[in-house]
N, C-alpha and C positions, 0 to 999 in steps of 0.2 A: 529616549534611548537612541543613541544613533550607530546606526548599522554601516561597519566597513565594509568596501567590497571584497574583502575576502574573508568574513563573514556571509557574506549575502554569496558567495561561491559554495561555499561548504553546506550551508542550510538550506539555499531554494528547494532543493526535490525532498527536506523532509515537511518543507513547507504545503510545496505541492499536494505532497502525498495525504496531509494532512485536510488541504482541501478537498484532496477526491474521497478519500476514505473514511470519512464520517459520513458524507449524506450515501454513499455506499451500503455502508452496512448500519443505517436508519432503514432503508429501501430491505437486504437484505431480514432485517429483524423485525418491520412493523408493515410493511407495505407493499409486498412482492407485485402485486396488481401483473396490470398488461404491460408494463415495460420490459421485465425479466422476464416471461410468460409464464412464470415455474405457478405449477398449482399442488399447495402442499395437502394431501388428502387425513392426515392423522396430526394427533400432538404432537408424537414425535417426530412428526417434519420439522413443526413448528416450531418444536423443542432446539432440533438442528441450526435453526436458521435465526433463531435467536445467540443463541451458543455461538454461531460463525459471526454477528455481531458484536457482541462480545470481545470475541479475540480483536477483531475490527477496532474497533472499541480505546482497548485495551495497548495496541500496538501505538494507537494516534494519540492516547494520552504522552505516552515516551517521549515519542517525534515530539510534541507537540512541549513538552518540557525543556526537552533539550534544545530547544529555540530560543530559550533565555536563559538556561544555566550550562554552561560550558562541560560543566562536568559529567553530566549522563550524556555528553555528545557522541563517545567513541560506541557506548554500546546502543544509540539510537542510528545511526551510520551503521552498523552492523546489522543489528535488527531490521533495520528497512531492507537490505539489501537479501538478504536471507526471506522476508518475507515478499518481498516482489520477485525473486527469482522463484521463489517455490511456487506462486500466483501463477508467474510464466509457464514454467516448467509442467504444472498440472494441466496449465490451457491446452501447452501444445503436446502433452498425452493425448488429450482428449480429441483434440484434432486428428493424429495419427489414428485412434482407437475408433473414432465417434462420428466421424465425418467435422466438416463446416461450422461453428455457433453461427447466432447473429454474428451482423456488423459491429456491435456493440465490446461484442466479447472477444472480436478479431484485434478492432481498435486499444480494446483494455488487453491485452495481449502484450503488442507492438508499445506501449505506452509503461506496463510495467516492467519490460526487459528493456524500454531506455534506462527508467529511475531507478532501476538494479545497480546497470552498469555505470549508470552516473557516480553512482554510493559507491563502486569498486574504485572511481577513479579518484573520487576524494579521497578514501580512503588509505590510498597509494600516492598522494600527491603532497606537495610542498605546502602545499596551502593549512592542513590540516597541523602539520610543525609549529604553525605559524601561530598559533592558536594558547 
């Protein structure tokens, strides 16, 4: 399969997204450990944090389709973008509300409100017609 570059304009950040958000929400649903420090004390943490894997999950299978079929492209471009801004948007609640996260969670902040707005500009852009 050979990939043009305006293909490879439209898809990287569902590419991306798709690298960072699986072993994400694996961490999230099987392995919280000392990385994230969250210590869940009931099932229904557990329950939670599997279920937020899930969605995780769920969202990267889309992206992760629409990398080879054209046609669920406009509503995985939309999905991403709607799902990194609401990621951002929560972060930086919780900043204004909560104080400081880790570095970790400032970084994935900063990183999700690029690959939002990446997804707004493709999906605004020429490239996407072209298609």
């Amino acid at each position: 399969m050979k990939l043009s570059s305006t293909s490879i304009i439209i898809k990287i950040h569902l590419f991306i997204s798709v690298i960072i958000v699986v072993p994400i929400s694996l961490i999230y649903g099987f392995d919280l450990g000392d990385f994230l420090k969250l210590q869940p004390n009931s099932i229904d943490e557990y329950n939670f944090y599997k279920a937020i894997s899930g969605l995780y999950l769920g969202f990267s299978a889309l992206w992760l389709i629409a990398l080879f079929k054209n046609s669920y492209l406009s509503t995985a471009l939309l999905s991403n973008c709607i799902f990194m801004f609401g990621l951002a948007g929560g972060r930086i609640m919780s900043i204004v509300f909560d104080g400081n996260p880790s570095n970790a969670y400032l970084y994935g902040t900063i990183g999700e409100g690029i690959l939002g707005f990446y997804g707004l500009w493709v999906l605004n852009s020429k490239y996407i017609k072209n298609l």
